[in-house]
C-alpha positions as CSV (number, residue, x, y, z in Angstrom):
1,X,-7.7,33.0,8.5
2,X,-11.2,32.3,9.0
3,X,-11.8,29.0,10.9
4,X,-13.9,26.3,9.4
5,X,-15.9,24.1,11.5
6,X,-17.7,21.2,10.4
7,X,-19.8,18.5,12.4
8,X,-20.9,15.0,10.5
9,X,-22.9,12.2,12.0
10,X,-22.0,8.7,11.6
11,X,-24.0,6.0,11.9
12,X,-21.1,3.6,12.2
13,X,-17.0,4.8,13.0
14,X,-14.2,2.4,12.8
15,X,-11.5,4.7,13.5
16,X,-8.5,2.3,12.0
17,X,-6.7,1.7,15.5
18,X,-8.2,-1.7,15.3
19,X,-10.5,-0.4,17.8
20,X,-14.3,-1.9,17.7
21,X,-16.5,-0.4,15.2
22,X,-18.4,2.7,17.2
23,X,-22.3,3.5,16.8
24,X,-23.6,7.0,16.6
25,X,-20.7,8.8,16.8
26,X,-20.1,12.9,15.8
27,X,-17.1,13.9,14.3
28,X,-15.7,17.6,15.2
29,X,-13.6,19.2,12.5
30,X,-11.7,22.5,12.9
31,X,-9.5,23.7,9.8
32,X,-9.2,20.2,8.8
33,X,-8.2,18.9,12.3
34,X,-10.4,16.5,13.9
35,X,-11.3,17.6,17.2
36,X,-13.4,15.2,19.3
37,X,-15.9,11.9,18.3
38,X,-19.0,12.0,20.9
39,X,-21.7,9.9,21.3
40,X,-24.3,11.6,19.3
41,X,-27.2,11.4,21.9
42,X,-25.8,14.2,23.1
43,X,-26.6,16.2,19.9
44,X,-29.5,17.4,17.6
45,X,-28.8,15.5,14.4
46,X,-31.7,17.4,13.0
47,X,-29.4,20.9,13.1
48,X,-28.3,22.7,9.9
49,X,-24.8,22.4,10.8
50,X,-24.3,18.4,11.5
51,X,-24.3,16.5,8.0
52,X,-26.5,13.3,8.7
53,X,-24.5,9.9,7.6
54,X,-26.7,8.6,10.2
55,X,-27.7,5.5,7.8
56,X,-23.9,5.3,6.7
57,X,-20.3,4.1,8.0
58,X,-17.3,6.1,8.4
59,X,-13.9,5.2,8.1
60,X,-10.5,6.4,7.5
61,X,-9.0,6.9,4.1
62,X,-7.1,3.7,2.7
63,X,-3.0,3.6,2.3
64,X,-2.1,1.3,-0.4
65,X,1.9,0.5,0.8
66,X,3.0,-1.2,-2.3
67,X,1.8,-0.4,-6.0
68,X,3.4,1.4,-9.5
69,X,1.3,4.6,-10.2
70,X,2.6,4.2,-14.3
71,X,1.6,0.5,-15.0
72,X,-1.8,-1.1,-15.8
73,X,-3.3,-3.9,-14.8
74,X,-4.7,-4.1,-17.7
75,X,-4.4,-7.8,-19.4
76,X,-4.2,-6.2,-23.2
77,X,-0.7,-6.9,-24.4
78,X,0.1,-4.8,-26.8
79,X,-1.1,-2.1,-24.1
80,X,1.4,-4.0,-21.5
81,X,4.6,-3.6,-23.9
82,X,3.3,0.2,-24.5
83,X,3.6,1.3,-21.2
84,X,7.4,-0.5,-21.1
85,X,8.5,1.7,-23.4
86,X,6.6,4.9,-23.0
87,X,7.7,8.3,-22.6
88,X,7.0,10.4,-19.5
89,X,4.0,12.4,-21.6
90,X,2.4,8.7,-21.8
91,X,2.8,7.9,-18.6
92,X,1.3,11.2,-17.1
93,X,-1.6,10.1,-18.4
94,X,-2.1,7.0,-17.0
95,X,-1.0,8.0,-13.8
96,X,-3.4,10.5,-13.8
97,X,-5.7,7.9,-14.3
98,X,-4.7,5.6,-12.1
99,X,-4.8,8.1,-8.8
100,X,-8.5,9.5,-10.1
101,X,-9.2,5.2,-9.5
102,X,-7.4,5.5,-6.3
103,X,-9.9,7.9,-5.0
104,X,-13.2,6.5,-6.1
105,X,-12.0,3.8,-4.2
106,X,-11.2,5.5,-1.1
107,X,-7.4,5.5,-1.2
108,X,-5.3,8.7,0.0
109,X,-2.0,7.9,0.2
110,X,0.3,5.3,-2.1
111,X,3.2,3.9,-1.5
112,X,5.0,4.0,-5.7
113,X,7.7,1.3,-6.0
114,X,9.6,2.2,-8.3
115,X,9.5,2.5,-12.6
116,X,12.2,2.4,-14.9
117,X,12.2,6.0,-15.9
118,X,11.1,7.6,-12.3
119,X,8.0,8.7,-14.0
120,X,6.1,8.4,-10.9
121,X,9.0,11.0,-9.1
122,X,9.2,13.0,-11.7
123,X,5.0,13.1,-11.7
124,X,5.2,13.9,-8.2
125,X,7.5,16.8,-8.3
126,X,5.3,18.5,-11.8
127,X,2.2,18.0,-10.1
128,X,2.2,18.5,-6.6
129,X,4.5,22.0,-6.5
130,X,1.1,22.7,-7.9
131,X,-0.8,21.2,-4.7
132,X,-3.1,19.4,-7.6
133,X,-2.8,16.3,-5.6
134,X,-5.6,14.8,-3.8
135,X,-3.7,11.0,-3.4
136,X,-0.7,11.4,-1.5
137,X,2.3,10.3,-3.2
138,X,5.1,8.6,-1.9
139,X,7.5,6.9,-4.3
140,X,11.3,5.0,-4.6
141,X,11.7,6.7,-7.8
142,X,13.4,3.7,-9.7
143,X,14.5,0.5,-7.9
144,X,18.0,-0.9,-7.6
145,X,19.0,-4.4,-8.8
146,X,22.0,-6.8,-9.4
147,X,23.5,-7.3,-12.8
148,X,21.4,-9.5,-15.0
149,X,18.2,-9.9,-12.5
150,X,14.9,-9.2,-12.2
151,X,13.8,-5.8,-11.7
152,X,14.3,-4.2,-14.9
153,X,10.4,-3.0,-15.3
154,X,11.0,-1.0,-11.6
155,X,14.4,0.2,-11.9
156,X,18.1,0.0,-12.9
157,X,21.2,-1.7,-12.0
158,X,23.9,-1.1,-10.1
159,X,26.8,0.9,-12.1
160,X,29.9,-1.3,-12.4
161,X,31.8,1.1,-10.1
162,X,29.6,1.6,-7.1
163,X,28.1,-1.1,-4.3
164,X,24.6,-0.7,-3.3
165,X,25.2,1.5,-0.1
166,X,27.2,3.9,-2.6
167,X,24.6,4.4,-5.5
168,X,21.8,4.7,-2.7
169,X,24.6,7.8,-1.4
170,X,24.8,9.5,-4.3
171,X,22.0,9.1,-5.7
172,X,20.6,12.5,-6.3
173,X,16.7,11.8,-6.9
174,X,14.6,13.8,-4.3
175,X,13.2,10.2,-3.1
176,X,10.6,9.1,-0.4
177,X,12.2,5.7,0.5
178,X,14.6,3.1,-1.0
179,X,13.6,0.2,-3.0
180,X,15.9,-2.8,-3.2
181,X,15.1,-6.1,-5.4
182,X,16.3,-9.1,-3.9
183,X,15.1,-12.2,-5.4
184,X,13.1,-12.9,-8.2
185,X,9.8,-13.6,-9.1
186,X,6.9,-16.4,-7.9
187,X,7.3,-18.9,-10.6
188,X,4.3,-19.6,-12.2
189,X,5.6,-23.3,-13.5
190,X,6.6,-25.1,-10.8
191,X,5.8,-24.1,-6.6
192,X,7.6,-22.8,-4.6
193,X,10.5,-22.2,-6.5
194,X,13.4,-19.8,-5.0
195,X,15.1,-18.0,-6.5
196,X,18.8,-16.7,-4.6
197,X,19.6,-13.4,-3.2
198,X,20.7,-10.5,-5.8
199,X,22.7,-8.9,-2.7
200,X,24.3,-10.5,0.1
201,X,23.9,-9.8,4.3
202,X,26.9,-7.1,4.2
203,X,26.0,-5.4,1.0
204,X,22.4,-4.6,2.4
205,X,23.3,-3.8,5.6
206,X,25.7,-1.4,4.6
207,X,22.4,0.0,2.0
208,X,20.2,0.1,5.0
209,X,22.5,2.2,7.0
210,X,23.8,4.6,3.8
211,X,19.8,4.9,3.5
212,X,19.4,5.5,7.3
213,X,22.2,8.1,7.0
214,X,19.4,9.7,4.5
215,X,16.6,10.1,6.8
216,X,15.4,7.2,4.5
217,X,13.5,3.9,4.9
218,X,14.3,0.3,2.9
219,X,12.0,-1.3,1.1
220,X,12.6,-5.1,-0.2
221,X,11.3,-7.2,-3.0
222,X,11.7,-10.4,-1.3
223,X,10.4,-14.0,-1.9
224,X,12.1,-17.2,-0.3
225,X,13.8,-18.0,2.4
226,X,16.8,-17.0,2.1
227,X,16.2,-13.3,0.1
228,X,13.7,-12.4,3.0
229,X,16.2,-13.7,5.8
230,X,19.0,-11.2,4.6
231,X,16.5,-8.7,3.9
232,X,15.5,-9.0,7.6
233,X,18.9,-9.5,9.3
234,X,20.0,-6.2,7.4
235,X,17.0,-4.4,9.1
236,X,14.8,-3.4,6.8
237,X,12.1,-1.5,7.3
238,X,9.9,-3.9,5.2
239,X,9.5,-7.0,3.1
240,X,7.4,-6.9,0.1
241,X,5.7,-10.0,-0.9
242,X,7.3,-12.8,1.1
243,X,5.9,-15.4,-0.8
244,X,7.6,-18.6,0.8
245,X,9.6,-16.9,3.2
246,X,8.2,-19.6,6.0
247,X,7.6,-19.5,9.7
248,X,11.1,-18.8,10.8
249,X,11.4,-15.3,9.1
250,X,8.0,-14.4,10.4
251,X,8.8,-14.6,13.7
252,X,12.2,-12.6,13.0
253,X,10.1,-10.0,11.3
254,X,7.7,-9.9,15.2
255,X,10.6,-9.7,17.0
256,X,12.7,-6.9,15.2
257,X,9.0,-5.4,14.0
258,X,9.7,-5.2,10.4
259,X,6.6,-4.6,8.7
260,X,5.1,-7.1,5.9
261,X,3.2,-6.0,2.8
262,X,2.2,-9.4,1.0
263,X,0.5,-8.2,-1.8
264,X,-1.6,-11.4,-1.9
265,X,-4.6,-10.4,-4.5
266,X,-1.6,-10.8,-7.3
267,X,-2.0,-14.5,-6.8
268,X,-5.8,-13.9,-7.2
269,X,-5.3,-11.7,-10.5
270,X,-3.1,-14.4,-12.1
271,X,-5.5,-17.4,-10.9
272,X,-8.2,-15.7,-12.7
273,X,-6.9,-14.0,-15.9
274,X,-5.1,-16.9,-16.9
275,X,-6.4,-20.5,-18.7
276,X,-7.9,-22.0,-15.7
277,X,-7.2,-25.5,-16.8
278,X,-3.4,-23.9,-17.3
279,X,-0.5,-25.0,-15.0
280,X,0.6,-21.2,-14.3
281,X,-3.4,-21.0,-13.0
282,X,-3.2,-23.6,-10.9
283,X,0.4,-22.7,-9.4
284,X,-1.2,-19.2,-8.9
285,X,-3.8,-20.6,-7.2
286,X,-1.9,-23.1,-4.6
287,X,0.8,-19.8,-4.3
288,X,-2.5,-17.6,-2.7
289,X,-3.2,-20.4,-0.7
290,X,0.3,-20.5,0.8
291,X,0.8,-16.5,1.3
292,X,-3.0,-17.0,3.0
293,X,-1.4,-19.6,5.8
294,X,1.6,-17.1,6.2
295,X,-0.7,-14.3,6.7
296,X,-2.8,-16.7,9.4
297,X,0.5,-17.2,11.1
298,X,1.8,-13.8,11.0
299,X,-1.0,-12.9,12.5
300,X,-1.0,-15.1,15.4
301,X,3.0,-14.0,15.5
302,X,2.1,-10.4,16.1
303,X,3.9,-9.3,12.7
304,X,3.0,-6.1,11.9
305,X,1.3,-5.7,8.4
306,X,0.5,-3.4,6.0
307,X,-2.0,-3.6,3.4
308,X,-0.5,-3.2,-0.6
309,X,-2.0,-4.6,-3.6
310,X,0.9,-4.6,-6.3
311,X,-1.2,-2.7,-8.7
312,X,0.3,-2.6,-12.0
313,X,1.3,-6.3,-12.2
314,X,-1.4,-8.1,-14.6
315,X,-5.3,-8.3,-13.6
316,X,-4.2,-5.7,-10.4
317,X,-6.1,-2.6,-11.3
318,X,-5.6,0.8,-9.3
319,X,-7.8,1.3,-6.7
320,X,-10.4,-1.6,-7.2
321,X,-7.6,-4.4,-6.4
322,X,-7.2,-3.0,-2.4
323,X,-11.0,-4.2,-2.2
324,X,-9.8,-7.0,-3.0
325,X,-6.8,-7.2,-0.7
326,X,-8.8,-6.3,2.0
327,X,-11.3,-9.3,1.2
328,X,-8.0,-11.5,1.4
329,X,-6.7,-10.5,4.9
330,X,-10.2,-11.0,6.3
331,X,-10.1,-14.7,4.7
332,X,-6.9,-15.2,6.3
333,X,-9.0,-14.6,9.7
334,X,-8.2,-10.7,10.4
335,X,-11.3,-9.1,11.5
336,X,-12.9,-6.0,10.0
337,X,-11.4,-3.4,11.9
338,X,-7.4,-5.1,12.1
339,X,-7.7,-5.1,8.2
340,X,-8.3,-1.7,8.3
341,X,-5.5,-1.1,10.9
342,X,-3.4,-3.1,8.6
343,X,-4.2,-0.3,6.2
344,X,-4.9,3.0,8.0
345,X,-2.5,2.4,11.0
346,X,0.4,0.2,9.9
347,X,0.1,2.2,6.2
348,X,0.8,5.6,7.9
349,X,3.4,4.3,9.7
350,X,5.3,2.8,7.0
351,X,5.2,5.1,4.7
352,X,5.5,8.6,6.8
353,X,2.1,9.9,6.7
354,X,2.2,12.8,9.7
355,X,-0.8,13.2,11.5
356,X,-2.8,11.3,8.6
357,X,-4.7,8.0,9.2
358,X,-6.7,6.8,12.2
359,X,-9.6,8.8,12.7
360,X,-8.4,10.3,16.2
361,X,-8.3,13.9,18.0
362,X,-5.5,16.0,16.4
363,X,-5.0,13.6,13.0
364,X,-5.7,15.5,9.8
365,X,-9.4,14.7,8.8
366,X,-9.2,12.0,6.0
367,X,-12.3,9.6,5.9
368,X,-14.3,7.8,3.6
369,X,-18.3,7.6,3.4
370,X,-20.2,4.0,2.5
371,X,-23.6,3.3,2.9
372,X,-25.2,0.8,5.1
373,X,-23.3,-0.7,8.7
374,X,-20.2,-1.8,8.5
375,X,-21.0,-5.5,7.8
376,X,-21.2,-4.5,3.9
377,X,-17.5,-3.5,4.2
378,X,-14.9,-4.1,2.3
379,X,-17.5,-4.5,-0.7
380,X,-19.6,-1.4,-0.3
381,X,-15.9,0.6,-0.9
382,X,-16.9,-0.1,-4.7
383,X,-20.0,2.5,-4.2
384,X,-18.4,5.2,-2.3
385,X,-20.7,8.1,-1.0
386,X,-17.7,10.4,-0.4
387,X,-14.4,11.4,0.8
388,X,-13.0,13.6,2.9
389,X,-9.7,15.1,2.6
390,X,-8.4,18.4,2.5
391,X,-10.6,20.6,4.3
392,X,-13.0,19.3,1.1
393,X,-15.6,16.6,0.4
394,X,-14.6,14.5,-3.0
């Protein structure tokens, strides 16, 4: 095979360890493989074979841990109740759509939670035996629920015959991860509302260790105290949302390092798509608030978390929402380059990326391209330059 070399000079690196933003860096690539980042005094920019981002900012392709690759965020109803009841020709479409979003806005990897008819799996396996893929793809295939709960847009309930642990057994879908849903959601009438557990300690401890027995992670939808307590105690590997899950949990989630996706910018969609003078505008708004102070503290707790936008829930679009995200976290006092840890680092992690994420010596080459220092991020991520990924510029 013939090797392919490539060297690229940056103007700015931040290499998504959380490390400080670097100036004048050049990135080595061999094959795809990143093999050193030197200062770049030591090189000729001016040669033929260094491309000059020397007015630009590198930095690592974005993870998006938590979003559903065959839903719109779209605030058309009619369009809404479509995609309910579509069939999986429909839905290839729009997921289609959705990851060609995901790229312009500098997203590589997704972490899918769940649809009712495993469209997103099912995607998966059709496209990507055809290494079509450019966005990797990682996804619960359907969700499972209790009996008459919430959950039903994500995935399917338990069969009258089996606990949890044995339906995750025997399940026979060639999954990434588990996805277990147990609470409700945020109500949008009256704050802070909680909703109780749809499983109990024992029955997802015994999921988390028939998952385990897999080779396979646990994801939870979990807002409140109590849902996100179980959720925790049962050793999950993560907690989605965690609206109102309080101080308490978020130090258990430091201390047994259970990561935390909070999905915050869905408290930002609804506080801005709905009638501002409306009470569901104004709960939305005073629920972002709240998840902001929880992120503060989990951040001066050490939690470890991962960025995910909930795209597919109303006003969340694909792609353009992690912008948003981002913006969030660095309100909540994270600085540039731990939001982008949150992401790149704590992402890969999660989700099981090998060798994909920071921009370090022996990672897969995966980087994104924006004009201007690093100061203009996350905004300038809505004029990408390029991407990276591959062995191929995008």
């Amino acid at each position: 095979m013939k090797t392919k070399k490539i060297k690229i000079s940056a103007g700015w690196l931040i290499d998504g360890t959380g490390a400080p933003a670097r100036r004048n860096v050049i990135l080595e690539i061999e094959n795809g493989i990143i093999q050193s980042l030197s200062d770049s005094q030591f090189y000729n920019v001016d040669q033929d074979d260094i491309a000059d981002f020397s007015a630009s900012t590198i930095i690592p392709g974005l993870i998006d841990s938590h979003l559903h690759l065959c839903m719109s965020g779209t605030d058309d109803q009619k369009i809404r109740q479509k995609q309910l009841k579509s069939t999986f020709a429909d839905a290839e479409h729009v997921i289609s759509a959705h990851l060609r979003q995901l790229l312009l806005s500098g997203v590589i990897a997704v972490r899918d939670g769940g649809d009712y008819g495993a469209y997103a799996l099912r995607y998966k396996k059709k496209r990507y035996d055809k290494k079509k893929g450019i966005v990797d793809i990682k996804t619960a295939g359907r969700a499972w629920r209790n009996h008459g709960r919430y959950g039903k847009l994500i995935g399917r309930p338990l069969s009258r015959d089996k606990t949890l642990a044995e339906e995750i057994l025997y399940n026979d879908e060639s999954i990434d991860h588990v996805k277990i849903v147990n609470s409700g959601l945020n109500s949008l009438k009256k704050f802070g509302k909680e909703t109780p557990p749809q499983f109990n300690l024992n029955d997802l401890k015994d999921a988390v260790n028939a998952a385990s027995s897999l080779g396979l992670k646990v994801m939870v939808h979990a807002n409140g105290r109590l849902p996100v307590e179980n959720a925790i105690e049962a050793g999950c590997a993560s907690i989605e949302h965690g609206f109102f899950m309080g101080k308490k949990n978020l130090g258990r989630m430091a201390e047994k390092k259970i990561t935390w996706v909070p999905t915050a910018c869905t408290m930002k969609a609804y506080a801005e798509y709905l009638s501002q003078d409306s009470i569901e505008a104004k709960i939305s708004r005073k629920t972002l608030e709240d998840q902001l102070g929880q992120l503060v503290r989990a951040r001066a707790l050490g939690v470890t978390v991962a960025v995910g936008t909930d795209s597919g829930s109303l006003g969340v679009h694909h792609g353009s929402s992690i912008i948003e995200e981002l913006k969030l976290f660095m309100q909540a006092g994270f600085s540039l380059e731990e939001t982008l840890k949150a992401s790149v680092l704590n992402g890969s992690a999660l989700i099981g990326l090998n060798k994909t994420g920071p921009i370090i010596k022996g990672n897969k080459a995966s980087f994104i391209v924006v004009d201007g220092p690093p100061a203009g991020l996350p905004g300038s991520l809505k004029n990408i330059k390029a991407v990276y990924k591959e062995e191929a510029w995008h």
